[in-house]
N, C-alpha and C positions, 0 to 999 in steps of 0.2 A: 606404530601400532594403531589400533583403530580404538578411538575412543569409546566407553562404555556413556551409556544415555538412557533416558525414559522418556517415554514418548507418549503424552497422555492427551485427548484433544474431545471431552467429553461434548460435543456440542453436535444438537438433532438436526438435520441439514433435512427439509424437508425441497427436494429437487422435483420441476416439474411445473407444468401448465397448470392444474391443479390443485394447489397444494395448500392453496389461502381457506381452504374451507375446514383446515384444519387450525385457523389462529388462533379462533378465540376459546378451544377446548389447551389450546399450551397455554396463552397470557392466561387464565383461571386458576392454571397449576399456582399460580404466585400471587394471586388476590382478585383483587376488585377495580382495583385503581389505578389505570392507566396512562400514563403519558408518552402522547405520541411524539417524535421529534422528525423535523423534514426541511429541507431547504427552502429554495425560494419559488416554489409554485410548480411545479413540472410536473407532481405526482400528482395535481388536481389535472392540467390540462392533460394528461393522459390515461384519465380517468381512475386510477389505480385508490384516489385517494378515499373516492366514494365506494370501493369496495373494503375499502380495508375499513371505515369505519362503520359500514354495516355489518361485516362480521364483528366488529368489538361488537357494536348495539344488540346485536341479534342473540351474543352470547350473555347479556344481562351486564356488561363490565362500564364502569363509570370513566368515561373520556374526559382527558385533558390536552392542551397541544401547545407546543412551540415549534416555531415556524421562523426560517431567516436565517438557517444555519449557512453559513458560507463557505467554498472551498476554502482550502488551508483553514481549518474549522479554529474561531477565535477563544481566547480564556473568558470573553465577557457573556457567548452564549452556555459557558460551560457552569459559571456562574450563576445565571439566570433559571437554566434548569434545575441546578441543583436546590434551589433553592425553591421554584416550586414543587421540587418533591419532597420538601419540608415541608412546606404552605398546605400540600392539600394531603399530607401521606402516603405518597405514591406508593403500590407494592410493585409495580414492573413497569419500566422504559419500554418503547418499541420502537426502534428507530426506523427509517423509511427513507430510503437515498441509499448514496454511493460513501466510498469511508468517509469523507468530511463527516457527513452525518454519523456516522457507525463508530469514532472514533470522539467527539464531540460528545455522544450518549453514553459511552462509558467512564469519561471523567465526571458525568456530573451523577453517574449511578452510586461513581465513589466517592462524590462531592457530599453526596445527600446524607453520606454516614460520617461525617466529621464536622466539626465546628468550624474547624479553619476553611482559609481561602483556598479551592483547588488547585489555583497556581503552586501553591507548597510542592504537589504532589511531582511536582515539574521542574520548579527554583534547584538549581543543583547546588546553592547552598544550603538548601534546606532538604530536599528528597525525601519529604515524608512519607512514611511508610504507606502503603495501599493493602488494608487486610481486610476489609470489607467492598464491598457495593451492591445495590439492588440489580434484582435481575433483570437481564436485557436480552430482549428479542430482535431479531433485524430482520427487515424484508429490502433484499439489494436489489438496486436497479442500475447498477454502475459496475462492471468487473474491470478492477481494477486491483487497490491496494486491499485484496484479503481480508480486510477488518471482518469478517463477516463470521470466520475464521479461528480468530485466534485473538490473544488475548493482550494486543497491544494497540496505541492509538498515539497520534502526533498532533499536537498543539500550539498554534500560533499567537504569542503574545507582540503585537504592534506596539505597543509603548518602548518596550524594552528591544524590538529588534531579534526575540526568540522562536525558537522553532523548537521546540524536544518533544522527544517520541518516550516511551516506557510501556512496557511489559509489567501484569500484575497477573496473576492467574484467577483472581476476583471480578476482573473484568472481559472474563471471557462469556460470549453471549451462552445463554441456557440453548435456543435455539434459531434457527436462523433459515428463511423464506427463499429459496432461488428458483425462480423462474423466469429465463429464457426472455420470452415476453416482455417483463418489465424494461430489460435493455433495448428494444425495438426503436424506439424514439430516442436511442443518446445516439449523438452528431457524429460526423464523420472526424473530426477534429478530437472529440473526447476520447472515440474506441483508438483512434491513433495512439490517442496519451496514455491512456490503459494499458495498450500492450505494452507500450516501452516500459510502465512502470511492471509490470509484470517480468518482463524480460532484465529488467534490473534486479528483481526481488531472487531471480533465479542465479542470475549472473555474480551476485554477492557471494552466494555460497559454494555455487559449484566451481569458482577459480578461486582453488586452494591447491596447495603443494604438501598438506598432510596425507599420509596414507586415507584414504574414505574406502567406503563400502562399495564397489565396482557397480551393484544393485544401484545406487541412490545417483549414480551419473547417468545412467541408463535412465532414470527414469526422469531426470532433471532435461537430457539431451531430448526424450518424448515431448516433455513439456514446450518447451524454448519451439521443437518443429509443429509444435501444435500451433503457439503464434501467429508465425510465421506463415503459415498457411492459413489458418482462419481469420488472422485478422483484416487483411486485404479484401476478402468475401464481406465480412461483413462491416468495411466502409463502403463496398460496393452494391451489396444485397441489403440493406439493417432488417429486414423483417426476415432474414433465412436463419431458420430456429438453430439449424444443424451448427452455423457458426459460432451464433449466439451463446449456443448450448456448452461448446467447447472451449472458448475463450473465459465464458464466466465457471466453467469447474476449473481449471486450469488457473485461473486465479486465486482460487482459495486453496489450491494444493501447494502454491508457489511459497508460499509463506507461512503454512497453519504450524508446521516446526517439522514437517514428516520429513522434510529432504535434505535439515540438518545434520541428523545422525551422528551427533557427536561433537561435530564440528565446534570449533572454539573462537575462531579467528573473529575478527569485528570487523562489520561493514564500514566501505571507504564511501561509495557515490552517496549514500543516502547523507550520512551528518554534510556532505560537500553539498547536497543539492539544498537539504533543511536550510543552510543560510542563504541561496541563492533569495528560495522565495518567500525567507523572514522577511530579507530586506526587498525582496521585488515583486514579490505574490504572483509568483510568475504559477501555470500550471505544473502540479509537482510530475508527471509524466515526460513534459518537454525539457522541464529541465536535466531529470534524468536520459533522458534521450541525446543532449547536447552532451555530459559529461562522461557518457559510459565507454565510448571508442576514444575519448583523449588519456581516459584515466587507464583504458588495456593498451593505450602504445604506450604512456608513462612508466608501467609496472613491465614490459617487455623487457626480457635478458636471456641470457642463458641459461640462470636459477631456474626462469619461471616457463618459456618456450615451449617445452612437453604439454602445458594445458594449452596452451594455443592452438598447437596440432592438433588435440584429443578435440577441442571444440570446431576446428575447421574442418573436420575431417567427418564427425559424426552429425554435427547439426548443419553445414552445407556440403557435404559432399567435396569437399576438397582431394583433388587427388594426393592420396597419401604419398608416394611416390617422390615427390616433390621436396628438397631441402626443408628443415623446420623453418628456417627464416622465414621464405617461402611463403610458408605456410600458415605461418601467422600473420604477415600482414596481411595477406591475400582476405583472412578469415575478419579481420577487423575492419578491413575495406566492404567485404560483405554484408558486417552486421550495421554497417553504415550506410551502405546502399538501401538496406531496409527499413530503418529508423526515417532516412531523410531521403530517399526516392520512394518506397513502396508504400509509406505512413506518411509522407506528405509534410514532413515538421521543420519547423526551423531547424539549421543548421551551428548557428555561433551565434554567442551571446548578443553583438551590437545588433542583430536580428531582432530582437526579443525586446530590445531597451535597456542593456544592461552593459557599462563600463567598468572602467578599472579603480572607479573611487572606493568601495570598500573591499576590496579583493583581501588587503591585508589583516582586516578586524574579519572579514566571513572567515577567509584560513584558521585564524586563531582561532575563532571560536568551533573553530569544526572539529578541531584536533584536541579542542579543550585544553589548550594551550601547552600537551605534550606530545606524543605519537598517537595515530592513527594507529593499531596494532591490524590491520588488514592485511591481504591479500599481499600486498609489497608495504612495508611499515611507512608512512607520511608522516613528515613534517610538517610545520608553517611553511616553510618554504618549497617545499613539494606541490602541496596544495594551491598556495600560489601560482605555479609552472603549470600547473594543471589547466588552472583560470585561465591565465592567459593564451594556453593552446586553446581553447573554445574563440576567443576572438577572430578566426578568420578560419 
C-alpha cells in the first residue's frame, strides 16, 4: 500500500535574476544583526559579494562575517560561528555559497541556541536534540546538494574521521536566493559534480520495490532527464541561463522531501560515499558518481530488475522490447556513460587517490555497524564488495 506522509516545505524561494533587491526587506523580518557566511573568496571575485553587502547596508542591518568555510564543511567552522552569534547576538545567518556553506550555517544557527559543543548534535552517541536555531537565509550559487531547500546538512569532523548528516526542521532556511547567474562562474568540473550529486539524491529514492505514487516516478524520471540534458550545456555554455536555470531548480526539487512520498527505505550511496570523503575529502559529487553504477549492479536480481527496466526505459529510452536482463544492464552502462563520458569524472577509486586501507572501518562505519536498510539491505561486507568493484 502506499504510505501516508506530510509534506511540509515552508521556505520563500525567491527564483530569478532579480531577486537580491529583495534581501534586506526578508533578513529585517528577523532583526538587526547579521551574519554573513561564505567560503574561500569566489563570491568577492564574482562580484556578488559587493552586492549583497550593499543590500544588507542599504537596508540599515548591522554586518558581520565569516569567511573560510570549506567543502565537506568542517565542525571547527561550525564552532566558530556559533559562537559569534553569541559574541555579537546575531538575529539571522545568511549564508552565501554552495551546500558546504548552506549546511555549515545551519549547525551553527543551531549551535548558537545551546551551550554544548555542536559536534553533540552530530556524536551518535550523543545525538542531541535540535529544537531550536536562528534564522537562515541562503543565496546559492552552486546547484548541487539541495541545502538551500530543506532542512538538513552534513558535517565533517577530521579528527575523528566523521562525516554525519541530520535532518532538524529548525534548520530549515526562512528563505532562500536562486539566481541562475550566480552559478555562471562555477567550473566545468564542479557542475559535473553537482549533477551526479543531484542524480544520486534522486536515484536514492526512486529505486525502491515499495508500491509509490505512479505521479512521483514520473516526476523524479522528468527530473533525472533534466540532467541529463542540461547538464552537458552547461559544462559547455556556463553563462546559458536556460541551463543554468534548470539544473539549479532541479536541485532543490531533488531533495526538499516532495518526491519522497511516503517512502521509508534508507539511503545506501550517500552514508557509502560520507566515509569515502571523511577519510579522503574527496569531492562529495565524484565520489557519488564512482559509487552509484557499482552499488545498481550490486543490488541487481530478479527481486529488484522491474526498477531497472522502469528506469531504462523512461529516462533513456531503452527499447522496452528487450529481455529485463537486457535492460538493465544496458540502463546502467548508460547511466555510466554519462557520469564518466558525458561529465567527464573519474572513474574508479585509485583515479582519485584512494586504496583499499580503510575499506573495512569506512564499511562499518557506514552501515553503523548493522544493516544498511536500503534499496537492497547491506552489510559490512556488502559494502566492502561494493568498494572494491570501484577499483577498476
Amino acid at each position: 500500500m502506499i504510505n501516508d506522509f506530510v509534506y511540509d516545505i515552508p521556505v520563500r524561494v525567491y527564483f530569478g535574476r532579480d531577486q537580491l533587491k529583495n534581501l534586506g526587506t526578508e533578513l529585517k523580518k528577523y532583526g538587526t544583526r547579521v551574519l554573513m557566511t561564505y567560503g574561500c573568496g569566489s563570491i568577492k571575485r564574482m562580484g556578488l559579494y559587493d552586492r549583497v553587502v550593499k543590500e544588507i547596508k542599504d537596508a540599515g542591518l548591522e554586518l558581520y562575517e565569516l569567511s573560510g568555510i570549506a567543502p565537506n564543511p568542517r565542525i571547527d567552522s561550525v564552532r566558530q560561528g556559533a559562537q559569534m552569534c553569541k559574541e555579537h547576538h546575531i538575529d539571522v545567518l545568511l549564508a552565501v555559497g554552495g551546500g558546504s556553506t548552506i549546511d555549515a550555517t545551519k549547525f551553527m544557527a543551531a549551535g548558537a541556541c545551546v551551550d554544548h559543543d555542536p559536534w553533540d548534535f552530530l556524536d551518535l552517541q550523543k545525538w542531541s536534540p535540535i529544537e531550536r536555531a536562528l534564522p537562515i537565509v541562503s543565496i546559492l550559487t552552486l546547484a548541487a546538494t539541495g541545502s538551500e531547500m530543506d532542512s538538513g546538512g552534513v558535517i565533517s569532523n577530521p579528527e575523528t574521521h566523521d562525516k554525519i548528516g541530520r535532518l532538524a526542521p529548525a534548520m530549515l532556511p526562512k528563505a532562500s536566493f536562486l539566481d541562475p547567474t550566480n552559478t555562471f562562474t562555477v567550473s566545468a568540473y564542479q557542475t559535473a559534480c553537482g549533477a551526479a550529486d543531484m542524480m544520486s539524491h534522486i536515484i536514492e529514492v526512486y529505486f525502491n520495490m515499495n508500491q509509490d505514487l505512479y505521479m512521483l516516478d514520473c516526476f523524479m524520471e522528468g527530473l533525472m532527464k533534466t540532467i541529463i540534458r542540461y547538464a552537458p550545456i552547461a559544462m559547455r555554455e556556463p553563462d546559458n541561463y536556460e541551463a543554468r536555470a534548470n539544473l539549479m531548480w532541479t536541485s532543490s526539487w531533488a531533495i526538499n522531501g516532495f518526491v519522497d512520498g511516503g517512502k521509508q527505505q534508507a539511503w545506501s550511496c550517500h552514508p557509502m560515499e560520507h566515509e569515502l570523503s571523511a577519510y579522503y575529502d574527496i569531492t562529495h559529487g565524484l565520489g557519488l558518481a564512482i559509487l552509484t553504477p557499482r552499488w545498481m549492479e550490486y543490488c541487481l536480481d530478479e527481486t529488484t530488475v522491474s526498477k531497472y527496466v522502469q528506469f531504462g526505459v523512461n529516462v533513456f529510452g531503452i527499447d522496452p522490447a528487450l529481455e529485463p536482463m537486457d535492460i538493465a544492464h544496458q540502463a546502467i552502462d548508460r547511466l555510466s556513460d554519462f557520469l564518466f563520458g558525458t561529465l567527464q569524472l573519474k572513474r574508479t577509486l585509485p583515479e582519485v587517490g584512494i586504496d583499499e586501507t580503510h575499506f573495512a572501518v569506512m564499511a562499518r562505519k557506514s552501515v553503523n555497524g548493522g544493516t544498511l536498510a536500503g534499496f537492497k539491505p547491506l552489510q559490512q561486507h556488502d559494502v566492502e564488495a561494493i568498494y572494491r568493484m570501484c577499483m577498476k
